[in-house]
C-alpha positions as CSV (number, residue, x, y, z in Angstrom):
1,X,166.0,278.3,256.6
2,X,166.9,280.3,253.4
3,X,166.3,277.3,251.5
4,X,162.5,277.4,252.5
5,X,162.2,281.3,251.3
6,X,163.0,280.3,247.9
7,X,159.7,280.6,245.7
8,X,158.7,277.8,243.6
9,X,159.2,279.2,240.1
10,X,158.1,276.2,238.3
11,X,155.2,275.2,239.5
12,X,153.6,271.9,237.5
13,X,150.1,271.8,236.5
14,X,148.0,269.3,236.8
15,X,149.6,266.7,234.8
16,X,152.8,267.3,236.6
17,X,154.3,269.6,232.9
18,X,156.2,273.0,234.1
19,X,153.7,276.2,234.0
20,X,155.6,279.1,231.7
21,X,157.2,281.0,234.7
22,X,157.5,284.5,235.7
23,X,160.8,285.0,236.9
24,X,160.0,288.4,239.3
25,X,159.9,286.4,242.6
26,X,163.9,285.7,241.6
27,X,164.7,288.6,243.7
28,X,163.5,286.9,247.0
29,X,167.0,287.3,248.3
30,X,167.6,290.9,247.8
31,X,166.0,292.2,250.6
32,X,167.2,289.4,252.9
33,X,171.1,289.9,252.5
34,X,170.2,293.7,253.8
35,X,168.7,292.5,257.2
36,X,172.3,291.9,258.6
37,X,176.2,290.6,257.9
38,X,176.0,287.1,259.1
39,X,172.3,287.1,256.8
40,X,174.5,288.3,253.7
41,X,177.5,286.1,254.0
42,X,175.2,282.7,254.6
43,X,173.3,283.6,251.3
44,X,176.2,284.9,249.2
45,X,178.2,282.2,250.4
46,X,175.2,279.5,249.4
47,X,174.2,281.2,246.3
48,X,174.9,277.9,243.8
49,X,172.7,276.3,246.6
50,X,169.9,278.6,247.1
51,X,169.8,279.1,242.7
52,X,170.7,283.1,243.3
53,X,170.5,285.0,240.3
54,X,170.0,288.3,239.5
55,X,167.3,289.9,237.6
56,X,166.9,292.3,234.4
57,X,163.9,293.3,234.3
58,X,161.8,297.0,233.6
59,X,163.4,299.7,235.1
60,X,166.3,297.7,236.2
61,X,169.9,299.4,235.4
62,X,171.5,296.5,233.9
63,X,175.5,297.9,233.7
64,X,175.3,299.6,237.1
65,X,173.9,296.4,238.6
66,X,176.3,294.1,237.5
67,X,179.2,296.3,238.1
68,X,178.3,295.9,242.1
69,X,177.0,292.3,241.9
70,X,178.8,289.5,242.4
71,X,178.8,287.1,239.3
72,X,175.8,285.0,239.3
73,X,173.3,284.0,237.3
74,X,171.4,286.3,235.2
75,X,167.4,286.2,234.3
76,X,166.1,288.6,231.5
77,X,162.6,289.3,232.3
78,X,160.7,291.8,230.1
79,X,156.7,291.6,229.6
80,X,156.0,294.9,228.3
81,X,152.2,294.6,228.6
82,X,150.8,297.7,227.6
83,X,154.7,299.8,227.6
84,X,156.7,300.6,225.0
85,X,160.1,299.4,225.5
86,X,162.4,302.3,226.3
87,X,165.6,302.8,225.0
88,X,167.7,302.6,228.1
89,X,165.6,298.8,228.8
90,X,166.4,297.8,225.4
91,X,170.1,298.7,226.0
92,X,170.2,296.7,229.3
93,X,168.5,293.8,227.7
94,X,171.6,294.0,225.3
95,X,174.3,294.4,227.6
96,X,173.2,291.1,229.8
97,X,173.0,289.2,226.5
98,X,176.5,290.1,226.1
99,X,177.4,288.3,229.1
100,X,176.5,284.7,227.5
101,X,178.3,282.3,230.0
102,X,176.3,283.6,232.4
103,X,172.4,284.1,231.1
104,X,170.3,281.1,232.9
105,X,166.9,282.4,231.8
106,X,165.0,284.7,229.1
107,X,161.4,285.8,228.8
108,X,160.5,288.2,226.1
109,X,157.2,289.4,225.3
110,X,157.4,292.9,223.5
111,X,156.6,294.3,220.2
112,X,157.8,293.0,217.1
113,X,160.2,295.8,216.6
114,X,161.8,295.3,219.8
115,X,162.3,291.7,219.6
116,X,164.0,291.6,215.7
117,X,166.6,294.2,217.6
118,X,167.0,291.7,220.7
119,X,166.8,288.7,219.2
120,X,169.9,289.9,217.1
121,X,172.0,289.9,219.9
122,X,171.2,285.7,220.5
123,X,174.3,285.2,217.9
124,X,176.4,282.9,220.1
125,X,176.5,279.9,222.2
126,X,174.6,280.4,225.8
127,X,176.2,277.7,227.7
128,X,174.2,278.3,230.8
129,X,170.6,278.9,229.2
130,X,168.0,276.9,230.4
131,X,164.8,278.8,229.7
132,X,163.7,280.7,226.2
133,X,160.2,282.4,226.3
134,X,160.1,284.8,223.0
135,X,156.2,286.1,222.4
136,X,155.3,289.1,219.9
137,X,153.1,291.5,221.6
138,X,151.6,291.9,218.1
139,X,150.9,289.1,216.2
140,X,150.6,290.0,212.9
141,X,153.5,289.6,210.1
142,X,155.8,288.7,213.1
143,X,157.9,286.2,210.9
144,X,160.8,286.1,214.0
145,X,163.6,284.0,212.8
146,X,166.3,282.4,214.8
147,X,169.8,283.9,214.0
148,X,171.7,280.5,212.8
149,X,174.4,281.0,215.1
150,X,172.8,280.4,218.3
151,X,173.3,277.7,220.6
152,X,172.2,276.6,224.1
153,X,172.9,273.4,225.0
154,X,171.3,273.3,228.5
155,X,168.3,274.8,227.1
156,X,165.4,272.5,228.7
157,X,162.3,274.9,227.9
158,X,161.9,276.8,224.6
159,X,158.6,278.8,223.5
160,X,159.1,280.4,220.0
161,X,156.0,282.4,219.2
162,X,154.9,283.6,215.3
163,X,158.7,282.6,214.2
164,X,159.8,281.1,210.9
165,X,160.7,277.6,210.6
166,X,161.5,277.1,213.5
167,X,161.6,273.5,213.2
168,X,164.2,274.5,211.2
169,X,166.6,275.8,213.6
170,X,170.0,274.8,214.0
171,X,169.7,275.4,217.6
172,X,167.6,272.1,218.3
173,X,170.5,270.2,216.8
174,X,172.0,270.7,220.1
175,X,169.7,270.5,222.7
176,X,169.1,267.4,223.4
177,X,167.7,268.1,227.2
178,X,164.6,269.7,226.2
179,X,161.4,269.1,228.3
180,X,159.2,271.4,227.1
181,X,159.3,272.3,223.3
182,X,155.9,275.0,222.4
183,X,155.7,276.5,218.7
184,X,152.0,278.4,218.2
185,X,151.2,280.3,215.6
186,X,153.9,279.1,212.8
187,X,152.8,281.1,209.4
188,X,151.7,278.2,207.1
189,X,153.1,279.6,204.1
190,X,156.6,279.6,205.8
191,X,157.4,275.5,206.9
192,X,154.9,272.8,205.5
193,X,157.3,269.9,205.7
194,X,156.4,267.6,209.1
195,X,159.4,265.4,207.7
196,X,161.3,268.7,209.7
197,X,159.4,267.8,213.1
198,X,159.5,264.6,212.9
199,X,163.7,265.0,212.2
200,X,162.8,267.5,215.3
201,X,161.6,264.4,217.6
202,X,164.4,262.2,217.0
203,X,166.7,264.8,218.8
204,X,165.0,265.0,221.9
205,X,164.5,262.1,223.8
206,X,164.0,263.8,227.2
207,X,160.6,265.9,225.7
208,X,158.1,265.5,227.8
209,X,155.7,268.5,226.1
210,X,155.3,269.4,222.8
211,X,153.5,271.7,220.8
212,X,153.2,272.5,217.2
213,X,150.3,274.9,215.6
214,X,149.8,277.1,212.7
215,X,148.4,281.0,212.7
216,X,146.0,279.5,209.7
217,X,144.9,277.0,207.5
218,X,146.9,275.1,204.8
219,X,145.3,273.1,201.8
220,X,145.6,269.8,202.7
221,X,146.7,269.5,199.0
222,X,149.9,271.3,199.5
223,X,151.2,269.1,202.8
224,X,150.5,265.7,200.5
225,X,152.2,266.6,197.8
226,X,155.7,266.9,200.4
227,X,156.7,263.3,201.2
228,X,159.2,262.3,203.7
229,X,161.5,260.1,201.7
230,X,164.6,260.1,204.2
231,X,163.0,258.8,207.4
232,X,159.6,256.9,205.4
233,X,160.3,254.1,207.7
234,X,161.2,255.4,210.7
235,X,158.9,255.6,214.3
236,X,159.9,257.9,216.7
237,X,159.0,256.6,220.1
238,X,158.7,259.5,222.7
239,X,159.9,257.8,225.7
240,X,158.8,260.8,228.0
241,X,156.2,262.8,226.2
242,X,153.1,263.0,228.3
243,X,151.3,266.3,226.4
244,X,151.0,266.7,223.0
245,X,149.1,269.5,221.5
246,X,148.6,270.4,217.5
247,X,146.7,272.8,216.0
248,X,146.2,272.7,211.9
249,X,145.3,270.8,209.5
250,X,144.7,266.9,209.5
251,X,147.2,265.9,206.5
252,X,150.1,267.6,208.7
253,X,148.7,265.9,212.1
254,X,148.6,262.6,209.8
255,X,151.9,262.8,208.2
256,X,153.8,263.6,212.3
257,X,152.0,261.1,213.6
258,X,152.7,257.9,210.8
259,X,156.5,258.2,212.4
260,X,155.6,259.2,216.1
261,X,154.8,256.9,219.2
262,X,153.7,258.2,222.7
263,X,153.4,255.0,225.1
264,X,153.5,257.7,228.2
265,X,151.2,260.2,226.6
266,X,148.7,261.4,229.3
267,X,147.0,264.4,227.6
268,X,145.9,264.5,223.6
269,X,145.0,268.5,222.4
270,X,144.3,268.9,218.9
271,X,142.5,272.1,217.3
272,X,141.5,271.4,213.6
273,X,140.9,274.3,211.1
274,X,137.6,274.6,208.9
275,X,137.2,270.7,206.9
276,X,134.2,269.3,206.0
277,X,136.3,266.1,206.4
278,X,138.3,264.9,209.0
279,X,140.3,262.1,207.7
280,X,142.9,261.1,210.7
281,X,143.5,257.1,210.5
282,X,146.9,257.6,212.1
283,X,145.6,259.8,215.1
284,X,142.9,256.2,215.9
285,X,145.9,254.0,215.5
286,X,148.4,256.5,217.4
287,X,145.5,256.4,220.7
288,X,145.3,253.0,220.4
289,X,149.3,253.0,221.5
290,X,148.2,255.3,224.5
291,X,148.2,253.5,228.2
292,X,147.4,256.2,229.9
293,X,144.7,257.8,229.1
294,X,141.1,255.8,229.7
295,X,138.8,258.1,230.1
296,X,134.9,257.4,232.1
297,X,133.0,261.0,231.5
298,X,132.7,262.8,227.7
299,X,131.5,266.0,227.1
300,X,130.6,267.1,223.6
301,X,130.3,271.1,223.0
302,X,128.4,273.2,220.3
303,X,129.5,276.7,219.9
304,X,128.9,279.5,217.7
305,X,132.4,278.7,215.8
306,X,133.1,275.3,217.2
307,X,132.9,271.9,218.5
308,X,134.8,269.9,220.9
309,X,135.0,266.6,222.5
310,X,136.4,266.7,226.0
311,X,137.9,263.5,227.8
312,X,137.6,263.1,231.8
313,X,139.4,260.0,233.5
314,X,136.7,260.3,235.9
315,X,133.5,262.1,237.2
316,X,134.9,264.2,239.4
317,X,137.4,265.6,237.9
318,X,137.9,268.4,235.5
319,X,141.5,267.7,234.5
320,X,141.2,267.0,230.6
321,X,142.7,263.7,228.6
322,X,142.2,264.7,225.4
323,X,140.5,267.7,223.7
324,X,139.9,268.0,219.9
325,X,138.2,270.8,218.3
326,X,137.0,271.1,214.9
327,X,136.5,275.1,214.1
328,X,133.3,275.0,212.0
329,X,130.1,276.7,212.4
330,X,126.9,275.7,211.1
331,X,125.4,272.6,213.8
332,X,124.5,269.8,210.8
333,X,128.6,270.4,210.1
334,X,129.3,269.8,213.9
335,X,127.9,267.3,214.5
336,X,129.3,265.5,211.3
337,X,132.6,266.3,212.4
338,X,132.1,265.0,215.9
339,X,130.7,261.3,214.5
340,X,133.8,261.6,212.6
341,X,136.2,262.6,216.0
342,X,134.1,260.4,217.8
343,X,134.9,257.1,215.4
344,X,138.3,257.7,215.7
345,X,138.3,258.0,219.3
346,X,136.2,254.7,219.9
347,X,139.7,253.2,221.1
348,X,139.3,255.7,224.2
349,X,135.4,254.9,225.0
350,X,135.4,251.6,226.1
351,X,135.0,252.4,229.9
352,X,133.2,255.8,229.1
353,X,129.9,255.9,231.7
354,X,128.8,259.2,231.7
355,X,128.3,261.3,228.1
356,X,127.0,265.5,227.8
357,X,126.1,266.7,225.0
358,X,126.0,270.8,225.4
359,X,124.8,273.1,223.1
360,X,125.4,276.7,223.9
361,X,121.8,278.5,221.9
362,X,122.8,282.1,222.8
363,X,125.7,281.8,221.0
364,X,124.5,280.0,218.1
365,X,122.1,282.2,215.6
366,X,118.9,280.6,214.0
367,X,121.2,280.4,210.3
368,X,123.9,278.2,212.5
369,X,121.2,276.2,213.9
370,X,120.5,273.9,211.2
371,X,118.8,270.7,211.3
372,X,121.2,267.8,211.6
373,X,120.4,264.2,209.7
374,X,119.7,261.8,213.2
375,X,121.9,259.5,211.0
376,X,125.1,261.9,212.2
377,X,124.0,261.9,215.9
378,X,123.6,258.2,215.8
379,X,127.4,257.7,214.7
380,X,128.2,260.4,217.2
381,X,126.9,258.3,219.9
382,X,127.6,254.8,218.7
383,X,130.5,254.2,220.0
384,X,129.8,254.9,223.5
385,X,128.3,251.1,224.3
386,X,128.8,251.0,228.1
387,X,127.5,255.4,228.6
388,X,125.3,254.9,231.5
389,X,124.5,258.7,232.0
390,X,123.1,261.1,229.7
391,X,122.9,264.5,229.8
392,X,121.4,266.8,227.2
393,X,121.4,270.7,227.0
394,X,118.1,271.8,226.6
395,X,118.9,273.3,223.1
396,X,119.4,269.8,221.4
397,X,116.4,268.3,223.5
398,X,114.5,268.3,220.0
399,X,117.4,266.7,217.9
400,X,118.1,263.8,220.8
401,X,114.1,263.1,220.6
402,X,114.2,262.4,217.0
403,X,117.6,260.7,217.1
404,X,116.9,258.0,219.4
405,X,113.6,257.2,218.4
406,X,114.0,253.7,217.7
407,X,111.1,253.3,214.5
408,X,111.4,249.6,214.6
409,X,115.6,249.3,214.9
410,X,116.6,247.3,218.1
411,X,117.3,249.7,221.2
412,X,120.5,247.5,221.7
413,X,122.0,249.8,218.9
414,X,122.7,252.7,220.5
415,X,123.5,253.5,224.0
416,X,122.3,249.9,225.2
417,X,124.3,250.4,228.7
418,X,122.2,253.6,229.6
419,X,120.7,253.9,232.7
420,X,119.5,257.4,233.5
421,X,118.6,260.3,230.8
422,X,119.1,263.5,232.1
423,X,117.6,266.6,230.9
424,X,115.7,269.6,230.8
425,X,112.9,270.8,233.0
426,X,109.7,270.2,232.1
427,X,110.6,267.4,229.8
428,X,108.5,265.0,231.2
429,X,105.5,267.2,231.5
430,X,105.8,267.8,227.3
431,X,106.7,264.0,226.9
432,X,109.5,264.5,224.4
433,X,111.0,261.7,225.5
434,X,108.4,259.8,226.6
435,X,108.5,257.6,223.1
436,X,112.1,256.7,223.6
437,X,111.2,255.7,227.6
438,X,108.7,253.5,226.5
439,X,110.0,251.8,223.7
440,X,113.1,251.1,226.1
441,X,111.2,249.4,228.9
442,X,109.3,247.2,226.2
443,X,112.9,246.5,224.9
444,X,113.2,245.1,228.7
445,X,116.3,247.9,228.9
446,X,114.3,250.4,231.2
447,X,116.0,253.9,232.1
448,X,115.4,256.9,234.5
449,X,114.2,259.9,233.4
450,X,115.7,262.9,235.4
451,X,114.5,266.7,235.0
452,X,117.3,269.0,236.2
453,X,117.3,272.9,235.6
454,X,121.0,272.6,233.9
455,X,121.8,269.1,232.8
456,X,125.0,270.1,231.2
457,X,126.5,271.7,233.8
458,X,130.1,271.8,235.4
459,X,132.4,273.0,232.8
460,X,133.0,276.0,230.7
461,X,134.4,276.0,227.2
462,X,136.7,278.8,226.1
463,X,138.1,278.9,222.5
464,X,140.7,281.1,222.0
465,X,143.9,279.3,221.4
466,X,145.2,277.5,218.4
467,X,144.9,274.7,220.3
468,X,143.7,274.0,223.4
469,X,141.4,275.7,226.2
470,X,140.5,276.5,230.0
471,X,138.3,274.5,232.2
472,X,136.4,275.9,234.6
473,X,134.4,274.2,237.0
């Protein structure tokens, strides 16, 4: 019965990773083993069984608690949210670390200050750690470093946020359990080398989640001139990895993923920073490798800073496959970096049947709005063969028209599998595509023309992260 109270503090998202927890339901038990004797002696008696620990948390009196406890388990939880850390907190946050054979979980999200003091204090081997959450409350010149001492070798989960190399740290030497490894926000200027991530991988053949992303760009320049002579013949194959999620530059994503293989893989994230180029051969020959992704609905976005491409394994279903964002902002460079994403993704749109293009015109200013070359928006859309839906935002109605107006090329050569155009209302009333109908039914390929008054709807796009976003249907 007791067993059934327990909350579940790890709750998996949709592709079955670990959500970061918040450790404050830990204290289910407390008010239960004050109900009655017989109540307290089954739960203190089945504590390794019922995972009892005790929490330190705001407020909590750390030294007093433990002194009337029995031993168990201890969780550090501090969020200070908008609260300074006080002094009597900070010293309770010290005196659990102290207890290191006994420290199963840590989540840390305070002001840089606060966490140089506490992070001090991680200067040993925590046998019994399974959980590191360390976040600055305030990004900037966090530069949070690891002492080289420390040592967890249960650790299974490990967020290190704005902290130097940590790559670099002698602590993943030892922890060869991990299941979810997240580093956002590394300072470029600090760790370049992917030869260290890739050294990373080969410890950790349990991963199942990784992430790597910088705070800001890096010339490409710099990350090609550092070679990874030691391991320039070695793959890493990933047996478990099923997330993967980068945020930088492409010569970094190229150079991890020439010595990394993800057979399992099941969702791709990738955020690129400001290139009028994206140049990624490995990333086309890494999805090649992928089995499980195969996705049927694409939606491309247009933002004010952005584009994306989002990957759906079905219709119905808003759980992204892959998601790669190129931060840019005038539309003609957009679009140039989706034909680009969308070449080397052509290994992924074989079975693709339903394709949005959305294009958010509030957001975008009359100098973003420029007009793109139909050439681009032809490779953008080339390699989706078998796309039997299209949907089109009414703020690139005009640029569609003029792209897929044939002028004499064979209507087999793009989107030869399409069956219904969807778009704007009124469109067939001010015939904009009325050319492109016609010239299809001559072509003996004849397709549906369908007015709705949101054609791209269903999804929201928020950028935001380095890498990554919500979806909201």
């Amino acid at each position: 019965m007791f067993n059934l109270c327990r909350p579940n503090l790890f709750e998996e998202d949709e592709y079955g990773l670990v959500r970061w927890a918040n450790f404050d339901p830990e204290r289910w038990w407390y008010e239960l083993v004050k109900v009655c004797r017989r109540w307290r002696y089954l739960i203190l008696g089945s504590a390794s069984h019922l995972g009892l620990c005790l929490v330190c948390s705001r407020g909590t009196r750390v030294a007093e608690m433990l002194a009337h406890s029995p031993p168990l388990p201890l969780v550090i939880d501090h969020d200070g949210g908008n609260h300074d850390l006080s002094a009597e907190d900070e010293e309770g946050i010290i005196f659990a670390l102290q207890h290191r054979d006994r420290v199963r979980r840590i989540r840390l999200a305070e002001p840089v200050p606060c966490l140089q003091k506490l992070i001090t204090a991680l200067d040993d081997q925590f046998p019994m750690l399974e959980y590191l959450y360390i976040v600055p409350l305030n990004m900037e010149n966090a530069h949070l470093v690891l002492p080289p001492t420390f040592r967890a070798p249960q650790l299974s989960y490990l967020l290190l946020n704005h902290f130097t190399s940590p790559t670099e740290s002698p602590l993943l030497t030892t922890t060869a359990n991990l299941v979810r490894l997240s580093f956002p926000w590394i300072h470029p200027s600090i760790n370049l080398n992917p030869s260290h991530s890739v050294q990373t991988l080969l410890l950790l053949p349990q991963l199942q989640d990784f992430e790597i992303s910088f705070s800001s760009p890096v010339p490409n320049r710099d990350i090609d001139m550092l070679r990874m002579p030691k391991i320039a013949h070695t793959t890493t194959t990933l047996p478990n990895l099923r997330s993967f999620t980068f945020g930088g530059v492409s010569a970094y994503l190229e150079a991890l993923l020439s010595h990394m293989n993800a057979p399992l893989l099941e969702r791709l994230s990738v955020t690129f920073f400001d290139q009028l180029s994206v140049s990624v051969p490995h990333l086309r020959q890494f999805v090649t490798t992928i089995g499980n992704i195969r996705p049927t609905k694409v939606l491309f976005f247009f933002y004010d800073k952005a584009a994306a491409v989002l990957m759906f394994p079905s219709a119905i279903t808003w759980s992204c496959v892959v998601d790669i964002r190129v931060d840019c902002d005038r539309l003609d460079r957009q679009v140039s970096s989706m034909a680009q994403i969308s070449d080397i993704l052509s290994p992924l749109s074989s079975a693709v049947v339903d394709l949005t293009l959305d294009y958010r015109s509030l957001a975008l200013s009359s100098e973003c709005h420029n007009q793109v070359d139909r050439t681009q928006w032809r490779e953008l859309l080339r390699s989706f063969r078998d796309v039997q839906t299209l949907r089109v935002h009414h703020g690139l109605v005009g640029e569609l028209s003029r792209c897929l107006a044939l002028d004499g090329e064979p209507a087999s050569e793009i989107l030869p599998g399409l069956k219904t155009l969807v778009c704007p209302l009124g469109s067939r009333d001010d015939k904009t595509f009325a050319t492109f109908v016609h010239d299809r039914e001559v072509a003996g390929l004849p397709i549906e023309l369908v007015e709705d008054g949101l054609p791209a709807r269903g999804v929201v796009y928020r950028f935001g992260t380095p890498a990554g976003a919500d979806y909201v249907s």
